[in-house]
Every structure is written in structure tokens, then in C-alpha cells.
C-alpha positions in Angstrom: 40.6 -39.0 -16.9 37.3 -38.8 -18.9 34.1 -36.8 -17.9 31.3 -38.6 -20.5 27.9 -36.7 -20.9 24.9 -37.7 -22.6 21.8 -35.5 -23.3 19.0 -37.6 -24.2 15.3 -36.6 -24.8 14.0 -37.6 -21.2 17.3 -37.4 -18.8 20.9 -36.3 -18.9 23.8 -38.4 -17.0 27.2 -37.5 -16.4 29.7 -40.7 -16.2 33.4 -40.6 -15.1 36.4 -42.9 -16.2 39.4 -42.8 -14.1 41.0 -44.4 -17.0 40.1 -44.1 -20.4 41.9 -47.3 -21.7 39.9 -49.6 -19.0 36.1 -49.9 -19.5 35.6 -49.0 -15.9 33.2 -46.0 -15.0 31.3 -44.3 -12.1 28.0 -43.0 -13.1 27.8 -39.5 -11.1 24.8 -37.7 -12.0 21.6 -38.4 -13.8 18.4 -36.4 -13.8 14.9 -35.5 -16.0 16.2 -33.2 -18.7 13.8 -30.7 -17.8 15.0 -30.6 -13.9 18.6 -30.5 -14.4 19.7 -28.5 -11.2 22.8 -26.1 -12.8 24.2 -25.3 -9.2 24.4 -29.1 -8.5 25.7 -30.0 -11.4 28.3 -27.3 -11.4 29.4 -28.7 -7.8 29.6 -32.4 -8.9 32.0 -31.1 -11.8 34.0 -28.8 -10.0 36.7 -32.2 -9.2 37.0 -32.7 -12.9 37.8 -29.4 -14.1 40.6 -29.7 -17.1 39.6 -33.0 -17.4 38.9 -34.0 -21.0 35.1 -34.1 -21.8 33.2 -35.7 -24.2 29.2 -35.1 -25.1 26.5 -37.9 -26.5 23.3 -35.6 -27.5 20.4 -35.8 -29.0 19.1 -32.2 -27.8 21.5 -29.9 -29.7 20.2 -26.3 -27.2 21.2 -27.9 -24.5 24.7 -29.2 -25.6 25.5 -25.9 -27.3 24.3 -24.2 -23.9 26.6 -26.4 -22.1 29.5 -26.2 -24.1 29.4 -22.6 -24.7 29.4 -22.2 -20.6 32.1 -25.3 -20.0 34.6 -24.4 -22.8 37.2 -23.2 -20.6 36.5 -25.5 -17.6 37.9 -28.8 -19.5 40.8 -29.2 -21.3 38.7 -30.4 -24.2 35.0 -30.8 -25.2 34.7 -33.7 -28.0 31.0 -34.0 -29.4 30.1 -36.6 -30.9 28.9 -36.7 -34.6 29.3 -38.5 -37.9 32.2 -37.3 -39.4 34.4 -38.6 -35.7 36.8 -42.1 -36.5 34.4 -44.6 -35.4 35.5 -47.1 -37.8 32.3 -48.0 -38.8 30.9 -47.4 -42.3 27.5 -45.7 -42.3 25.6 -46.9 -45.2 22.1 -44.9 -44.1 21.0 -41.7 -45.9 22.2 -39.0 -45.0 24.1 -40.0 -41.9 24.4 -36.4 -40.9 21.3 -37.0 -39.1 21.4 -40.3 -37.7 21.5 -40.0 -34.3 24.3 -39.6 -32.0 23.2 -42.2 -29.4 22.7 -44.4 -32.0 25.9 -44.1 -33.6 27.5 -44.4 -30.3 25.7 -47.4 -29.0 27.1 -49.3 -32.7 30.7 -48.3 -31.9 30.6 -50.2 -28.6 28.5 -53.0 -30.1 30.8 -53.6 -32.5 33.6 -53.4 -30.4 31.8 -55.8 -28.0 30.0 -58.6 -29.9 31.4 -58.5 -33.6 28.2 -60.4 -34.7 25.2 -59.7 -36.9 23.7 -57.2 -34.4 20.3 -55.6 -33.7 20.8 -52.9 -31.2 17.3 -51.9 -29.4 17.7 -48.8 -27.6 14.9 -49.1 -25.2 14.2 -44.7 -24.2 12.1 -41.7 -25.0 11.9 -43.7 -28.3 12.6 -47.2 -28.8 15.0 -47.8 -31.7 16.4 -50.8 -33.6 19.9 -50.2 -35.7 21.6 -53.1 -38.1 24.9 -53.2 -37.6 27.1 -56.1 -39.7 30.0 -58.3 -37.8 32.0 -56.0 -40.4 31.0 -52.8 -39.5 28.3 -51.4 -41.5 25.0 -49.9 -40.0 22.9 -50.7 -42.3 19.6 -48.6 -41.0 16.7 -49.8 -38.8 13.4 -48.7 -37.2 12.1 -45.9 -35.0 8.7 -46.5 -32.5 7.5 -43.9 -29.9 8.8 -45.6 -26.0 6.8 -46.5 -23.5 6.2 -43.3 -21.6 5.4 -41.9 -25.0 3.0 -44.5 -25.7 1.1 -43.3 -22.4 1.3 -39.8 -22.7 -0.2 -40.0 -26.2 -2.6 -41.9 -25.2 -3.7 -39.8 -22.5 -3.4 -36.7 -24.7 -5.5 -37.8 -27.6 -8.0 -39.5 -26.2 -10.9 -38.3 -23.7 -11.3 -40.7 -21.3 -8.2 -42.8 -20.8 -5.6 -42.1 -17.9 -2.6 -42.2 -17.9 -0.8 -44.8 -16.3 2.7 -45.6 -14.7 4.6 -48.3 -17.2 5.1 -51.4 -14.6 5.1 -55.3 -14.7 1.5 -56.3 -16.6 -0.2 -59.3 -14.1 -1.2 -60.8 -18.0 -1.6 -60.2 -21.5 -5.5 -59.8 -21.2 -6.4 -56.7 -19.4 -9.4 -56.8 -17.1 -9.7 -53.2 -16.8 -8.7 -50.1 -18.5 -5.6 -49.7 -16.4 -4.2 -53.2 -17.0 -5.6 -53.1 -20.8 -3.3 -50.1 -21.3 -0.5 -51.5 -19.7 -0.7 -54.9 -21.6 -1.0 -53.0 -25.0 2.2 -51.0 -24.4 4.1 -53.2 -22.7 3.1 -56.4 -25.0 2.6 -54.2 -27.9 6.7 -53.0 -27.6 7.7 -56.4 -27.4 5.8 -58.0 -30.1 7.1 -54.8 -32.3 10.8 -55.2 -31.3 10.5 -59.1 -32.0 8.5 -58.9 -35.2 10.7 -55.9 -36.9 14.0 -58.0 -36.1 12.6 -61.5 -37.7 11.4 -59.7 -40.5 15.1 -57.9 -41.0 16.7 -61.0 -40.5 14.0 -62.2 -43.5 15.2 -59.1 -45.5 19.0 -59.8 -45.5 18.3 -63.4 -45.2 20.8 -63.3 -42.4 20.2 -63.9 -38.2 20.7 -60.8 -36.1 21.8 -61.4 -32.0 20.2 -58.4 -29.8 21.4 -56.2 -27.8 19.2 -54.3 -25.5 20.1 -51.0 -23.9 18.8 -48.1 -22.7 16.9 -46.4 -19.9 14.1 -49.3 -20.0 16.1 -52.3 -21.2 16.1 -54.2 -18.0 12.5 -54.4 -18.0 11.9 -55.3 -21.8 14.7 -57.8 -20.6 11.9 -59.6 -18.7 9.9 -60.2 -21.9 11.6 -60.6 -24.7 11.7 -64.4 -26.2 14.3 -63.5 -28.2 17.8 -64.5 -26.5 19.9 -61.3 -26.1 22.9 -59.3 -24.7 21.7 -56.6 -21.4 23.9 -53.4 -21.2 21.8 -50.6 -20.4 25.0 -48.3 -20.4 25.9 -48.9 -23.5 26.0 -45.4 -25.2 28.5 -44.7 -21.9 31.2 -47.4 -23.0 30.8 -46.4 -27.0 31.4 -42.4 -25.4 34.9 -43.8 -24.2 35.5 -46.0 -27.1 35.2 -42.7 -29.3 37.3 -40.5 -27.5 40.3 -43.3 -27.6 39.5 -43.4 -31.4 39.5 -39.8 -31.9 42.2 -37.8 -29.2 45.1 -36.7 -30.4 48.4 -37.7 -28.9 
């Protein structure tokens, strides 16, 4: 059995395999980083004490928090960084810093699709990482997400609201709302689309997508690009890890 937690910048989620060696997985707890209950979530783990356990985060306070508090309660704690196996080869600068959900979400990629890959992680931020049919990440590009986009906009300007990031009715706004829902929503996509053709330019080589992430499904809606959808990506990369790293 395998408990897989990922702390992100916006929401933590806790995922379960019953089986390690089968991609198979319940997802049993998710919530806004900020309103993690601690009672509840001690309660939902309490069935999978002296399991293994294995931690995706990009927050390193609250995974030190939570390991220094669960380091008796499973058998073993595994967090994830770049010196693990992944049996990838990571060609950025120094790749002590390249995110873990990044360099989670290439492990199962690779595993996956063994193509010419850009990986759009579609959360707090929106992120696109290279990754070579032989293994290499090669780098990529970081934009604020869509809530971001929002919030900033609300926060630096004096007049503009803030809105909730849904479907846009069309490209041209008619009103502020709708104007500042077009320019995110529209502006994400034309970003994602226009970085990747101009990567694919750069190595003189075509990239297939893959989108993941919190708000992959509804990028999914616009992007002209065809693509792979597995919003759960960094999950199945967590238990790809562990069976690359656990010792007999």
C-alpha cells in the first residue's frame, strides 16, 4: 500500500494505491492549502498508519511540518527531490531547484507517452517543461495561473474586480467582466500555444502536449493544439517514483 501526498501552492491532496505496481488510485482528500483541517485529516489517515508514504511539495514548511509530526505513523516517508532514481537526465541549471511537481509530472510522462513532450501544468502557476522521447528535460517556461492572473489584477489596479475564472461567451468582451475573463482565459491559451510552437522552432523538433493540473480540463476546451488530458498526473509519477526508489 501507498499513501501519495502532494502539497501544491493552492491545495493539498492525499491519494491512496492499494497496489503500488498497478496504476490504480483513490483520491481521498483534497483541500485549499490554507484550510487544511488537521483533525480531519488525521482521521482520514488513521486506516493507513505504517503504510509507506511518499510527499510531492512545492511548500517546504508545510512538508517539514508534516513529516516531522507523521515520522513514526508510516513505515516510511519518501520526499521527493532531484537526487531520487527517476531515470531521467536533468539538463536545467541547477536542478536542485526545479520543482518537485514538475519533476514528477516528467517521470510519469515519460513513462507514459515516450514522445517529444511538452508538459503544461495548468495550477497556481501554469508551467511548460521539455522532456525528450529519451529522457532529458530540457527546461521550459513559467506564467502566473489563472486565479493569479485575477488576483493581480484586482490588487494592482483601482477599479477592476475580481472575477470567478469560468467559460468566456467570446473572445471580445462587452464589459469589464467578460473583457477580463477573455484576456485570461484567451490570453493562457494563446501563451501556452505560442511558447510551444516557438520551442518546437528552437529545437527544430514537434512536441505532443500533455496537459495536467488542477485547471487542465478547462484549458482542454480551448486549446487547438491536439493533446493528452491527465489532470492527475503528478499522482501517477508519485507511484512511479516510489517503485523506482524503495528498497527491497
Amino acid at each position: 500500500m501507498l499513501v501519495a501526498i502532494k502539497f501544491g501552492n493552492s491545495t493539498a491532496q492525499i491519494a491512496f494505491f492499494q497496489n503500488p505496481k498497478i496504476d490504480n488510485f483513490s483520491l481521498i482528500f483534497e483541500s485549499a492549502k490554507e484550510k487544511i483541517n488537521w483533525r480531519e485529516l488525521n482521521n482520514i489517515l488513521y486506516p493507513f498508519r505504517q503504510t509507506a508514504c511518499i510527499i510531492c511539495s512545492v511548500v517546504p514548511q508545510l512538508s517539514e511540518n508534516f513529516i516531522r509530526n507523521y515520522k513514526s505513523f508510516f513505515k516510511n516517508i519518501l520526499l521527493i527531490n532531484h537526487n531520487l532514481i527517476t531515470g531521467l537526465n536533468i539538463k536545467v541549471k541547477n536542478p536542485e531547484k526545479f520543482g518537485a511537481d514538475r519533476l514528477t509530472c516528467s517521470v510519469a510522462a515519460y513513462e507514459k507517452y515516450k514522445k517529444n513532450l511538452a508538459i503544461v501544468d495548468a495550477g497556481t502557476a501554469t508551467t511548460i517543461t521539455i522532456l525528450s522521447s529519451t529522457g532529458e528535460i530540457l527546461g521550459g517556461a513559467i506564467m502566473p495561473g489563472l486565479k493569479i492572473m485575477s488576483e493581480c489584477l484586482k490588487e494592482k489596479t483601482a477599479q477592476l474586480p475580481i472575477i470567478e475564472i469560468n467559460h468566456p461567451e467570446s473572445v471580445l468582451g462587452t464589459d469589464t467582466s467578460s473583457s477580463i475573463k477573455s484576456g485570461i482565459v484567451w490570453g493562457t491559451v494563446f501563451a501556452v500555444e505560442g511558447i510551444v510552437k516557438r520551442i518546437e522552432e528552437y529545437l527544430q523538433q514537434k512536441l505532443s502536449i500533455v496537459l495536467t493540473g488542477g485547471n487542465a480540463n478547462f484549458l482542454s476546451k480551448y486549446l487547438s493544439y491536439p493533446h493528452f488530458l491527465n489532470p492527475y498526473l503528478v499522482i501517477e509519477g508519485m507511484r512511479l517514483l516510489y517503485l523506482k526508489n524503495i528498497k527491497n
